[in-house]
C-alpha positions as CSV (number, residue, x, y, z in Angstrom):
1,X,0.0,0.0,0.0
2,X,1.2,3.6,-0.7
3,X,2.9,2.3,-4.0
4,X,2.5,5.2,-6.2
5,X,1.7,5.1,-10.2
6,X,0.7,7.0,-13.3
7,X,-2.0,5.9,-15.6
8,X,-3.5,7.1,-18.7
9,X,-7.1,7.7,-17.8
10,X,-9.5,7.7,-20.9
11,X,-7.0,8.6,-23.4
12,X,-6.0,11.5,-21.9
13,X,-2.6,12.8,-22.5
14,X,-1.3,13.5,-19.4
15,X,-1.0,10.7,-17.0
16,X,-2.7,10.9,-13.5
17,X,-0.9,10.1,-10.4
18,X,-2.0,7.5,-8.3
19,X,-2.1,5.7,-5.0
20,X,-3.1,2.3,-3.8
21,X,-4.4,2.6,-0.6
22,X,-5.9,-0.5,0.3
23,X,-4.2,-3.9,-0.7
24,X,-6.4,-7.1,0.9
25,X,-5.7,-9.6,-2.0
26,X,-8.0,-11.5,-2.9
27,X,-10.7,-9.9,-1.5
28,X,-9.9,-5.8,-2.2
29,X,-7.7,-3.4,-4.1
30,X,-8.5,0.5,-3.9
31,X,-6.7,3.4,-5.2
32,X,-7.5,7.1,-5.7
33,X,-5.7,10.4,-6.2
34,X,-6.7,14.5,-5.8
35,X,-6.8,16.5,-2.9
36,X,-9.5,15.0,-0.9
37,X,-10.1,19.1,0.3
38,X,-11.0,20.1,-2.9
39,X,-11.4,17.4,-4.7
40,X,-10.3,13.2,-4.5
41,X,-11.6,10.3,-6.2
42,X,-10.9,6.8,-4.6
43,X,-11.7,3.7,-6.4
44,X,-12.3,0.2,-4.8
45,X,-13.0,-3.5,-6.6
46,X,-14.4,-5.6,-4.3
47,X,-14.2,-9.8,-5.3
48,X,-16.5,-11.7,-4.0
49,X,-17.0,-15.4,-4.6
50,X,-20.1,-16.3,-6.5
51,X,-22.2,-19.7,-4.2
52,X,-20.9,-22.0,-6.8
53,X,-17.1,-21.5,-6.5
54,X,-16.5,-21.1,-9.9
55,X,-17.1,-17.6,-10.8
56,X,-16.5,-14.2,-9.2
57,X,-18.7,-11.4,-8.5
58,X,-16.5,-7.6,-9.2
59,X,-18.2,-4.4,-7.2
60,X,-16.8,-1.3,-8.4
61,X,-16.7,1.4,-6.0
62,X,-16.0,5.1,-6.5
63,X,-16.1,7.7,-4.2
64,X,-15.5,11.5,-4.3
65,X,-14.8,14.2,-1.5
66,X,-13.7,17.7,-1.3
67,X,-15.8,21.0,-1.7
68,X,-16.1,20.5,-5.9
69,X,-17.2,17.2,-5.6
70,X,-21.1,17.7,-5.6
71,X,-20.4,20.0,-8.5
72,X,-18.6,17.8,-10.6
73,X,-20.2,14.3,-9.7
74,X,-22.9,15.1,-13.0
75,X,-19.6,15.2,-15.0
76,X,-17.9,12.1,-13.6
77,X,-20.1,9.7,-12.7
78,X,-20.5,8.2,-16.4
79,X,-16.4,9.2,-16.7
80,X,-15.7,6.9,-13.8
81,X,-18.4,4.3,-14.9
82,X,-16.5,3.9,-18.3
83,X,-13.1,3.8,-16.5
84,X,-14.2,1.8,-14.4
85,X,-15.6,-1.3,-17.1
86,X,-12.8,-0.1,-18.7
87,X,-10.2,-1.0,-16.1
88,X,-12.8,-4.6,-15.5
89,X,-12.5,-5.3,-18.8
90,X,-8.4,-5.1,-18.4
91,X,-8.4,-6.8,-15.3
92,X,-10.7,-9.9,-17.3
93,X,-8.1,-9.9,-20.1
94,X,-5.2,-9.9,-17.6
95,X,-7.0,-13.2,-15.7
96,X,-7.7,-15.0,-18.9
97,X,-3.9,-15.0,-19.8
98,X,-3.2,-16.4,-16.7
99,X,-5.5,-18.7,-16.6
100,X,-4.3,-20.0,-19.8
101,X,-0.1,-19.8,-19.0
102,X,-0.8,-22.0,-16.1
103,X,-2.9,-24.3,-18.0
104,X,-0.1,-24.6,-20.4
């Protein structure tokens, strides 16, 4: 936790920093960025095991805080909706390939 990157949010040109602040493998993983005064966005998946122990549920989780963030929720909500099936859709991908180099 605290591990610090840059990603490339919605093609954007200019990376945003973030940070990982919650690591609880393989139940969580939550990051965010921003000043949380004026304005901070903090993402969470949540895994949770589906009843039949072959599939897994994904919750997506965003939250934002600071004084502009009632302002601006109308203009990020769908932004942080597409990130985030975006970033699910990654993740999927990233599972798959695993999945099938260990099958190999």
């Amino acid at each position: 936790m605290g591990r610090r990157l840059k990603v490339k949010l919605l093609r954007l040109p200019i990376p945003t920093p973030l940070e990982v602040y919650l690591a609880d493998p393989p139940n969580e993983l939550g990051w965010g960025g921003g000043n949380p005064k004026i304005l901070g966005a903090w993402h969470r998946f949540v895994f949770e095991a589906e009843a039949d122990g072959a599939h897994t549920r994904v919750r997506s989780l965003e939250t934002w805080e600071g004084v502009l963030s009632f302002a601006v929720r109308p203009i990020l909500q769908p932004l942080a909706v597409k990130i985030a099936n975006s970033q699910l859709g990654a993740l999927a991908r990233s599972f798959e390939a695993e999945f099938l180099r260990a099958g190999e």
